[in-house]
C-alpha positions in Angstrom: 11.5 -16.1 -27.1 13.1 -16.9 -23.7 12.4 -20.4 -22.3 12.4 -19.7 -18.9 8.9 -18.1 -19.0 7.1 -21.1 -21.0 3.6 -22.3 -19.1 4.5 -25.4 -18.4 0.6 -26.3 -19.1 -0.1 -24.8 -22.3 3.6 -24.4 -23.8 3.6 -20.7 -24.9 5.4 -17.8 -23.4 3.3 -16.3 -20.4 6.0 -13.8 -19.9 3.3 -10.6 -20.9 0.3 -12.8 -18.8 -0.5 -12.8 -15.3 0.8 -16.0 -14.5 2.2 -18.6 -11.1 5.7 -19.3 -10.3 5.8 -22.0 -8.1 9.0 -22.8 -5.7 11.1 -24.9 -8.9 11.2 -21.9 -10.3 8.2 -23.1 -13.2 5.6 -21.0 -14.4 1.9 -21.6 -16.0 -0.3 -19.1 -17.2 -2.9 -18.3 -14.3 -5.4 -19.3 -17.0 -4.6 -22.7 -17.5 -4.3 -23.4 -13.7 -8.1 -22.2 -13.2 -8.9 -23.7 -16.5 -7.5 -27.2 -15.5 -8.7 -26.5 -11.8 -12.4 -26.2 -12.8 -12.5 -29.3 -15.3 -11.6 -31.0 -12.4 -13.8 -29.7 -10.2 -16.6 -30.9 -13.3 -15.6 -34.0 -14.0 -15.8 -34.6 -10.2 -19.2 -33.5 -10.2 -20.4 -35.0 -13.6 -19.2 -38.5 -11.9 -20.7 -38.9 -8.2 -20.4 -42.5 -8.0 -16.5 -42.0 -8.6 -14.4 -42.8 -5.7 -12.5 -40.0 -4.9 -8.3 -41.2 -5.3 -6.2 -41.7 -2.0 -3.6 -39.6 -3.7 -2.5 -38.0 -7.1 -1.2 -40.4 -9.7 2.3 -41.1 -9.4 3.1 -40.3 -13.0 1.3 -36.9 -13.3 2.2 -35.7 -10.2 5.8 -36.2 -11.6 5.2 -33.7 -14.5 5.3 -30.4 -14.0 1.7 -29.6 -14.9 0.7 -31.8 -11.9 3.4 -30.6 -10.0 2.0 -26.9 -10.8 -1.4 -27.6 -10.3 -0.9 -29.3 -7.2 1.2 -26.2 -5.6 -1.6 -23.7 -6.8 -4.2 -25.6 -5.1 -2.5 -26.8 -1.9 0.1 -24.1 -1.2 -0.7 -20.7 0.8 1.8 -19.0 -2.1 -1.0 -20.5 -4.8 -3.9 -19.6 -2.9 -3.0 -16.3 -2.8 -2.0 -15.9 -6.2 -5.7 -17.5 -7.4 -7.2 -15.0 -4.9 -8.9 -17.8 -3.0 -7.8 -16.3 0.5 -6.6 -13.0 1.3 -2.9 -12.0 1.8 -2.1 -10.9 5.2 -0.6 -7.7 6.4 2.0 -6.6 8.7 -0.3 -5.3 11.7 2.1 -2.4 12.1 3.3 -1.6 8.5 0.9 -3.1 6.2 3.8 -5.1 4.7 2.5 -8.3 2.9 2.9 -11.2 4.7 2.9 -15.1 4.3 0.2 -16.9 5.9 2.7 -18.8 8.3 5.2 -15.8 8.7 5.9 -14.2 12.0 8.1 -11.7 11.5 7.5 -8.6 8.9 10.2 -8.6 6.5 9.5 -4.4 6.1 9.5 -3.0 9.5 10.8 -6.6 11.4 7.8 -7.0 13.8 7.3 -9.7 15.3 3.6 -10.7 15.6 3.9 -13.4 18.7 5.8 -11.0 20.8 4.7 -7.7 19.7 8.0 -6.2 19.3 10.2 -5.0 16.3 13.3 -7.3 15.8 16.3 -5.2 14.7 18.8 -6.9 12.4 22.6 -6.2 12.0 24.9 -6.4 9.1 27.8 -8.3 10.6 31.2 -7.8 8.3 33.0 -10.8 7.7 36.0 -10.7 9.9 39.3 -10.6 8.0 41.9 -13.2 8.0 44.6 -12.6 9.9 46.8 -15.2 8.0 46.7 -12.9 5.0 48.3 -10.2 6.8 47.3 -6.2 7.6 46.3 -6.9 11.2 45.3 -3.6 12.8 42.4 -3.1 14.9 39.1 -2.1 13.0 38.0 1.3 13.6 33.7 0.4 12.5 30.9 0.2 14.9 31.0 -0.1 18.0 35.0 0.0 18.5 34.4 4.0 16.8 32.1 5.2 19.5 34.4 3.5 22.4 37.7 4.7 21.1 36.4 8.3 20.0 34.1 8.7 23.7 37.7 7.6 25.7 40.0 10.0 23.7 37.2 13.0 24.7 36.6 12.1 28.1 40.6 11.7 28.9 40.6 15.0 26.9 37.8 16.7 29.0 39.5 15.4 31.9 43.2 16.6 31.4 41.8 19.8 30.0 39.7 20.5 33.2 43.1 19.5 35.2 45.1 21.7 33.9 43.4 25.1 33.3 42.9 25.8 36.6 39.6 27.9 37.0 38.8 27.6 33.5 38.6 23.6 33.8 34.6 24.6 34.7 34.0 24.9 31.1 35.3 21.6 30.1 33.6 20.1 33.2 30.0 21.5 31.9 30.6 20.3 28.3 31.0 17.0 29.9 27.7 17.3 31.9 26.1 18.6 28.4 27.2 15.1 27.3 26.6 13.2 30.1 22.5 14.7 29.5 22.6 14.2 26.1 23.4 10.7 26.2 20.7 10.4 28.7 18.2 11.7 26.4 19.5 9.4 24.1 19.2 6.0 26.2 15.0 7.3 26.7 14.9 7.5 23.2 16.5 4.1 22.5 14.2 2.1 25.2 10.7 4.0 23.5 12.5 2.8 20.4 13.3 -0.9 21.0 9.5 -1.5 22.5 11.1 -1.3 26.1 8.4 1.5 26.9 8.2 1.1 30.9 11.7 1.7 30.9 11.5 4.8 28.6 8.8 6.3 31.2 11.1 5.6 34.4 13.6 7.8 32.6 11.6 10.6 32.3 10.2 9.9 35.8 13.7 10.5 36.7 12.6 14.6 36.7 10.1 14.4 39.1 11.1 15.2 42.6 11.2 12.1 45.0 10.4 9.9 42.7 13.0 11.0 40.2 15.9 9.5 42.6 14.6 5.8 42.8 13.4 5.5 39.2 16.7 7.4 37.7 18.8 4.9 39.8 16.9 1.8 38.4 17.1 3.3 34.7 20.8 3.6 35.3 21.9 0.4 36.8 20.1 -1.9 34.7 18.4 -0.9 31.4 22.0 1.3 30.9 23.8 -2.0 31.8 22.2 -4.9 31.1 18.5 -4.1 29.9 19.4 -2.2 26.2 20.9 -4.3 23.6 22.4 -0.9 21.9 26.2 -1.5 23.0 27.5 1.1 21.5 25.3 4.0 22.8 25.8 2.4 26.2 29.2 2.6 26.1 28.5 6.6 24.8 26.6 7.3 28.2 28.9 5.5 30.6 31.9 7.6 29.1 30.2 10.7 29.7 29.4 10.0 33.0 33.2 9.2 33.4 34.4 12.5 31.8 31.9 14.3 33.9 33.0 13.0 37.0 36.7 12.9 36.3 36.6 16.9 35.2 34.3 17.7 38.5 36.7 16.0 40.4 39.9 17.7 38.7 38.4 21.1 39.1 37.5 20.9 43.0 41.0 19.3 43.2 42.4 22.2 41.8 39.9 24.5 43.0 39.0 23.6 46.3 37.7 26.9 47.5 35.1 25.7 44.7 33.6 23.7 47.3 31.3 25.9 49.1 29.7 27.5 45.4 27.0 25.6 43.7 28.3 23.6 40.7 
């Protein structure tokens, strides 16, 4: 019979009994809590003329059956777990929730702001006294390294194959859009909703100018925490004016068509 499941009340093994744990680590059967809770509560009332105690005595509230019964009947945790008041819920997920908690460990919203917090696994850097060095190819430092290498190679490609450098110079604009669409998504995302909607004012004629500006030069900047897929869009925008540029360069009778 394993120890560490004992009621610390009654003695036996309350692994196979609905039962308390309280933050030592201790369990009691849920029984004996309620049972020792409402002989209390009796003796109280049998006894009017007793004056209630300033505070628990010294030496039962250093057992663990005081300590127990005194975090079931004082403790949100305990409350909950006696059913006296009602577990709350994540507004947004329906996550159970402490009484005092405000962020949602499921979905991470938080209930003061009204916004989801997003958390990131950070690797522990490595110690460069152990040797290996080397720059770390993870995360962020992927997307920057990978979007460079294609835009230099969008760019070089559109420089040197004359006429044909127009293909290279739409797949860039196909990737300068797409990582548009991509920075809308990632404001609607993150709770920054006016910003979403002033990117997709950005198709409606007059308007579109002003609000596509503002989108660009600050939530693409400074206003989205997503480093990584701002770096994505400012590279594309890079290859897509660095292979417009080569092919008008190369091309200049280009100037007059549409493009």
């Amino acid at each position: 019979m394993a120890d560490g499941k004992r009621c610390i009340i009654c003695g036996e093994d309350c692994t196979d009994r609905p039962r308390i744990k309280d933050g030592k680590g201790q369990y009691a059967c849920r029984a004996c809590v309620e049972k020792k809770q409402a002989g209390k509560k009796s003796a109280t009332r049998d006894r009017p003329d007793a004056a209630p105690k300033a505070a628990p005595d010294a030496a039962r509230a250093a057992t663990g059956a005081g300590m127990m019964e005194h975090w079931a009947s004082r403790s949100a945790e305990g409350q909950i777990a006696l059913g006296e008041i009602e577990q709350p819920k994540c507004p947004k997920c329906e996550h159970p929730m402490m009484p005092d908690a405000v962020v949602c460990m499921g979905c991470g919203f938080n209930t003061q702001s009204g916004k989801r917090v997003f958390t990131r696994v950070q690797k522990a850097e490595k110690d460069k006294s152990s040797g290996g060095g080397g720059i770390s190819l993870g995360g962020e430092n992927t997307v920057v390294i990978v979007g460079l290498l294609g835009a230099i190679g969008l760019i070089a490609a559109s420089a040197l194959l004359g006429e044909m450098g127009i293909i290279f110079a739409g797949v860039a604009a196909l990737w300068t859009l797409a990582a548009w669409i991509m920075m809308i998504v990632a404001a609607f995302q993150d709770g920054d909703s006016k910003w979403g909607i002033m990117g997709l004012c950005s198709i409606i004629p007059c308007l579109g100018l002003p609000t596509a500006l503002a989108f660009t030069f600050y939530y693409c900047i400074v206003g989205s925490t997503r480093t990584s897929w701002k770096a994505n869009y400012w590279l594309s925008v890079l290859a897509y004016i660095g292979c417009y540029a080569a092919v008008m360069i190369n091309n200049p009778e280009m100037l007059s068509s549409d493009f």
